[in-house]
N, C-alpha and C positions, 0 to 999 in steps of 0.2 A: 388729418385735419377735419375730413368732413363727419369723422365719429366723435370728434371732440365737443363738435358742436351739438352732433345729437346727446352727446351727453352733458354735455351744459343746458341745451333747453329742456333735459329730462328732470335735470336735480332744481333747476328752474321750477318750472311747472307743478314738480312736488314739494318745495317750498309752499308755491302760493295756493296750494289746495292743504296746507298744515295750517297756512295763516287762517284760509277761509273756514275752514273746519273751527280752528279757537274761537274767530270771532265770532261765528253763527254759536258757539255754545256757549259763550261769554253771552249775547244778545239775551240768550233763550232765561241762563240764569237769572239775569237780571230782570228779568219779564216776569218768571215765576216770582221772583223777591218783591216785587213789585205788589202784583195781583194777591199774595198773602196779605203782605201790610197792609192793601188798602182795604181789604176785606175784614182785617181786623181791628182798622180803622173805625170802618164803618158799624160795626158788631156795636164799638163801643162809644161810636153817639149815638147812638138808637135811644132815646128816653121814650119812658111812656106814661101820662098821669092817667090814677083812676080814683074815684070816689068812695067810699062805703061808709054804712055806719059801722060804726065803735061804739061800744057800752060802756059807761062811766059816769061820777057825776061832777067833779071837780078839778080844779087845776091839779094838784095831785094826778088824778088820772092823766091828765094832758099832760105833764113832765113823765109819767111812767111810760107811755102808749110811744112818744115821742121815741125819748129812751132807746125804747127797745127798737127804734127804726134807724139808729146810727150804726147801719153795718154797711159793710162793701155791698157796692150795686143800688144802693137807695142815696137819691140825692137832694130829699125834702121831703118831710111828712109836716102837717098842722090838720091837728086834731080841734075842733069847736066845740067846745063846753055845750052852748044851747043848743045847736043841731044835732050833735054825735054823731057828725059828719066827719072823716079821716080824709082828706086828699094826701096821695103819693107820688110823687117822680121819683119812678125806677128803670133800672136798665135789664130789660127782659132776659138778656143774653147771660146777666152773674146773680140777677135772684127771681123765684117767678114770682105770681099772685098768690099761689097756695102757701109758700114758704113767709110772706110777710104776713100772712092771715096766722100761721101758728106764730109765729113772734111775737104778735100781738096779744093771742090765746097765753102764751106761756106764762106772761105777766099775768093773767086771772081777768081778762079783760073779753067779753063775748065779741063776735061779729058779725055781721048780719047771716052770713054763711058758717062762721066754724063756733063751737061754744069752748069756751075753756075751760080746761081741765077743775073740778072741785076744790080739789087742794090749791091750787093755785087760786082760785077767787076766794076761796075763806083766808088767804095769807094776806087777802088787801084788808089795808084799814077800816074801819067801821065810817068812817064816809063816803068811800070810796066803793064798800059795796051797793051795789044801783041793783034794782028787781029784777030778777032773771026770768025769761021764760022758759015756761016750760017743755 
């Protein structure tokens, strides 16, 4: 009788040290799933606006420049005819500053940091081409 007990409190005891073991790594799971999501959460409100000029000289350019700013990761471009001022809210984390500066280049359109490629600004229309510098 008094082994039966020892052996009832033993399979006892390792029971609740199986339960405690799940639950602590059920907890931990859930901790890691957590700390990912929120992180990727947070990744993806992150906006950021910045300003530059763009070179152009007409609505035309402003529907091109535009345009070429409707990709993943940008979520508002207005380009200004008389400043040739571009403001952008982008999300840093799916496209950076240099990649929306060639998107903009690719169309034939200069910026105050990158110049676009040749071929690409002689493809713009004769109004749309604006005085390059040199």
């Amino acid at each position: 009788m008094f082994n039966n007990k020892i052996i009832y409190y033993y399979e006892n005891s390792k029971n609740n040290i199986m339960k405690t073991q799940k639950t602590i790594l059920s907890l931990l799971v859930a901790f890691i799933i957590s700390v990912i999501s929120f992180n990727s959460m947070a990744k993806s409100l992150h906006q950021e606006t910045t300003s530059f000029k763009v070179y152009g000289n007409c609505g035309m350019c402003k529907n091109r420049i535009e345009t070429a700013l409707k990709v993943n990761g940008i979520s508002n471009s207005s380009w200004d005819v008389k400043t040739k001022v571009l403001t952008v809210t982008y999300d840093p984390h799916v496209i950076s500053l240099a990649d929306i500066h060639k998107k903009i280049t690719a169309v034939g359109h200069d910026t105050e940091t990158v110049k676009a490629d040749d071929k690409a600004y002689t493809n713009l229309m004769g109004c749309c081409q604006y005085e390059r510098k040199k």
